[in-house]
C-alpha positions as CSV (number, residue, x, y, z in Angstrom):
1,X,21.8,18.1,13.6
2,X,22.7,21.6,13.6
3,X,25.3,23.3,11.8
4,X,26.1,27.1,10.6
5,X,25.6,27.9,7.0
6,X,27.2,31.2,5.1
7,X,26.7,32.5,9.1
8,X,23.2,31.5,9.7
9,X,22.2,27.9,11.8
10,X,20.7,25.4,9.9
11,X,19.0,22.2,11.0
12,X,20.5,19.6,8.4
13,X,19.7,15.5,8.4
14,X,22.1,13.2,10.3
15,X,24.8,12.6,7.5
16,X,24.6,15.8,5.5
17,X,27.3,16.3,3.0
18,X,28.5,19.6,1.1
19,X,26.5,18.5,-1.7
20,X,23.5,18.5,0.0
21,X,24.2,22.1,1.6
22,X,24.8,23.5,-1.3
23,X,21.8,21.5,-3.1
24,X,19.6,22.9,-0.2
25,X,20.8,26.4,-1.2
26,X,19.4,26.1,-4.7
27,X,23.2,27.5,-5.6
28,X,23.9,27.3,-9.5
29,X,26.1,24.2,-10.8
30,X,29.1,25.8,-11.6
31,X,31.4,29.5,-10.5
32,X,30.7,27.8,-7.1
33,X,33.3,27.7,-3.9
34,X,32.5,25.6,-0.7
35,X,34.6,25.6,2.7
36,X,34.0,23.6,5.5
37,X,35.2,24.7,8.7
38,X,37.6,27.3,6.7
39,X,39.1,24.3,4.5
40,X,37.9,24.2,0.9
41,X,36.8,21.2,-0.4
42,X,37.3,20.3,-3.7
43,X,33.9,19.9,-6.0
44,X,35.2,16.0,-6.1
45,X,34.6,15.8,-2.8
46,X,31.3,16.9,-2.0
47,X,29.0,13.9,-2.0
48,X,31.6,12.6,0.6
49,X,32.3,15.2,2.9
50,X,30.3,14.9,5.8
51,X,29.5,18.2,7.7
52,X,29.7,17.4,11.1
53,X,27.3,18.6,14.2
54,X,28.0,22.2,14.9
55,X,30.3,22.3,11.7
56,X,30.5,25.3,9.5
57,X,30.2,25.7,5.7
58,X,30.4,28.7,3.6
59,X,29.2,28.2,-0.2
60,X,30.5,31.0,-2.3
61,X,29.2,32.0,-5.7
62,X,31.1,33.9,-8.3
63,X,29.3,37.1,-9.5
64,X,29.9,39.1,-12.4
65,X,30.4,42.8,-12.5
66,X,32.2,45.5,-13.9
């Protein structure tokens, strides 16, 4: 299934969740945000969120800086 992640389309397995998006990513464990479809979804939530055909997830990283 397709499906648009941080603005690019991604071919992702039938019954992707957040958690694998962002696992695919390679994003750190933690200063991490996820939204799907502009809702966020709570880190409690990710190995149960589905991301659905054509759905769109942004993963967010917090970044240091001065």
């Amino acid at each position: 299934m397709k499906a648009k992640v941080n603005g690019r389309v991604r071919e992702l397995a039938e019954g992707a969740t957040v958690a694998t998006v962002v696992a695919l990513l390679g994003t750190p464990p933690s200063g991490v945000a996820v939204a799907l479809d502009g809702e966020v979804v709570p880190r409690a939530a990710w190995d149960s969120t589905a991301v659905p055909e054509g759905g769109a997830v942004e993963v967010l990283t917090a970044v240091q800086g001065g």
